[in-house]
C-alpha positions in Angstrom: -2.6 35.0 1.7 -5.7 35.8 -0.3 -7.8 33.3 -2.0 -6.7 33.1 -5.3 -3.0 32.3 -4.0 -5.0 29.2 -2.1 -6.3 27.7 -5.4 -5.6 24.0 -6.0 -3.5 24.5 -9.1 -1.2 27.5 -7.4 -1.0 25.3 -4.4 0.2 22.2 -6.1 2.7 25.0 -7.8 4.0 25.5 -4.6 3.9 22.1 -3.4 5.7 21.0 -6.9 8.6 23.7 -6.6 9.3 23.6 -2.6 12.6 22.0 -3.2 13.5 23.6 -5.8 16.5 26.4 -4.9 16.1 28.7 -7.4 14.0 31.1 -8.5 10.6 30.5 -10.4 7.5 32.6 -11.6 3.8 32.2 -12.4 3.6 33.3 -16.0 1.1 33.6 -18.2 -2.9 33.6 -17.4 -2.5 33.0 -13.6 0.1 35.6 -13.5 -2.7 38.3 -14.9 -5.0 36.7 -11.9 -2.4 37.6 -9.1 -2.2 40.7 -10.0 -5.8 41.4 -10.4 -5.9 39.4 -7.6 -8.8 37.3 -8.6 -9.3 34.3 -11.0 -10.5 35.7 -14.2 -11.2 32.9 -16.3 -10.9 29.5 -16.3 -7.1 27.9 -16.9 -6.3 25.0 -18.8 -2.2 24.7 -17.2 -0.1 26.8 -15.6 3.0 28.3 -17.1 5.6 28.1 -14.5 9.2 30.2 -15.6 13.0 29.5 -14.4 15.8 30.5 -15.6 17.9 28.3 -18.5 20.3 28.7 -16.4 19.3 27.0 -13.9 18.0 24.0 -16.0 20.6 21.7 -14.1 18.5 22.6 -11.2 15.2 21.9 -12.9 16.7 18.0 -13.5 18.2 17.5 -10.3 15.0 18.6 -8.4 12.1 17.1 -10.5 13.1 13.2 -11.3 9.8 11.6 -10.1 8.6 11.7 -12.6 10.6 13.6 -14.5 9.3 16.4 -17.1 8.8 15.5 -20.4 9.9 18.1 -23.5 7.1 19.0 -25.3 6.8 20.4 -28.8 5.6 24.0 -29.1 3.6 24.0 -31.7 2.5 20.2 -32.0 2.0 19.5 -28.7 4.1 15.5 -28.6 6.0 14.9 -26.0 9.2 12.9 -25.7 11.1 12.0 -22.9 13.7 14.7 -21.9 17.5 13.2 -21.9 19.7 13.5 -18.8 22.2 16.1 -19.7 20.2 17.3 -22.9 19.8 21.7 -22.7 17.2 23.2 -24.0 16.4 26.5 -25.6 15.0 29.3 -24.1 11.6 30.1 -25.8 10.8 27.5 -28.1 11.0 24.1 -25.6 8.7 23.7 -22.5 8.6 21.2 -20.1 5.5 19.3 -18.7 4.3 16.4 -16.3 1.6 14.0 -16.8 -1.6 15.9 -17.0 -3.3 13.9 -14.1 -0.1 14.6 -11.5 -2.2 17.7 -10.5 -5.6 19.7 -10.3 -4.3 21.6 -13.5 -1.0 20.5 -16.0 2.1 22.5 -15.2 4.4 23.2 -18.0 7.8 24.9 -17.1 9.0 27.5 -19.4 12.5 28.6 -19.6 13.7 32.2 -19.6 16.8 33.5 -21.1 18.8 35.9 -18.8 22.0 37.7 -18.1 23.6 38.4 -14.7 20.3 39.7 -12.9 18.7 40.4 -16.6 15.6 38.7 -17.8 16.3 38.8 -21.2 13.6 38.1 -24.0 14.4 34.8 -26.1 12.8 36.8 -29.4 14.4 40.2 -28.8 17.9 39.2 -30.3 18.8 40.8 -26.7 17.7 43.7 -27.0 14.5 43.3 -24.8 15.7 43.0 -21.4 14.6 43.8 -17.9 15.9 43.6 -14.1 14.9 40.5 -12.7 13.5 42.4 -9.5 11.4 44.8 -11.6 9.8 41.5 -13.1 8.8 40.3 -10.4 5.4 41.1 -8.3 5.5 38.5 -5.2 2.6 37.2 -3.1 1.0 39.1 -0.2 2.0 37.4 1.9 2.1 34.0 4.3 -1.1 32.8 6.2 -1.9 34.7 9.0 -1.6 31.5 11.2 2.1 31.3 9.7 2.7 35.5 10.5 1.0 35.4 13.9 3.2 32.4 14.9 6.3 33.7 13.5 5.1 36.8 15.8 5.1 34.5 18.7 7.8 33.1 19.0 10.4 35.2 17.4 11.6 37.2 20.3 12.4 33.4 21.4 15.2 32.7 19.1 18.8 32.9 20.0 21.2 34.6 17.3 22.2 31.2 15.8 18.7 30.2 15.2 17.6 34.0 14.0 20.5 33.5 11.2 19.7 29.8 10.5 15.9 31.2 9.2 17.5 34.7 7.9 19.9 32.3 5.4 17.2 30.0 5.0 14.4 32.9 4.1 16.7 35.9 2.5 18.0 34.3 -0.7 15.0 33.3 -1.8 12.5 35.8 -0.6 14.4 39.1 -0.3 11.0 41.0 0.5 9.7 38.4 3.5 7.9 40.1 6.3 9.8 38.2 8.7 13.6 39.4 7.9 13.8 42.7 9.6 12.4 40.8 12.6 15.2 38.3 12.0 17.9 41.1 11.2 
């Protein structure tokens, strides 16, 4: 993992989204900074991006406290209501500014099948999920080097317990042709 994925505001990214079970990307400003892979200016939030259609997903997993809807272009924030969808583009979501090192706001993507699909394009701006998509480096060392350990170890249940566990949601992992 290099340093900038060990900052405090992409670590409380990671710590924030750990239960959730779908996909999600760093947008915006930090995005720019993984792929340079340095921080190149300060950051006043991160923009964190799922899909609309998981937003049922977004409600079930963050309810404590649960994101607030905020206006794009004013900036006030009302409470988001159970069941109420939202639009792709215009409405973000946010938590309390003080829940972590840096405010997180959650932006929602439109997509089709495995299509990102760009809210302002009227469809016609569209792109493979996969191609998207630039993941980390990598786990910690420490995490590879035990993983490296102990892997021979596992029996076949437990090798397909952490293959359907890891494969869904990191299709590149280091670890899965180990585990295949």
């Amino acid at each position: 993992m290099s340093p900038i994925d060990q900052s405090p505001a992409l670590t409380a990214v990671r710590t924030l989204f750990q239960a959730y079970p779908c996909s999600y990307w760093v947008a915006g400003g930090w995005a720019l900074d993984l792929f340079a892979d340095r921080v190149r200016r300060p950051h006043g939030d991160v923009d964190v991006v799922v899909l609309a259609r998981d937003l049922d997903h977004v409600a079930k997993t963050f309810t404590a406290p649960r994101p607030m809807v905020q206006h794009p272009e004013t900036g006030v924030r009302r409470p988001w209501a159970d069941g109420e969808l939202l639009t792709p583009g215009p409405n973000a979501l946010v938590f309390p500014d003080d829940m972590h090192p840096c405010p997180i706001q959650i932006l929602l993507a439109a997509s089709e099948s495995d299509q990102w699909v760009y809210h302002r394009g009227r469809g016609t701006i569209r792109k493979p999920l996969a191609e998207i998509t630039l993941r980390s480096r990598g786990g910690r060392p420490k995490d590879n080097a035990d993983f490296d350990d102990v892997a021979h170890l596992l029996d076949p249940d437990r090798r397909r317990w952490l293959l359907d566990r890891i494969a869904p949601r990191y299709p590149d992992h280091p670890w899965l042709p180990t585990l295949r």
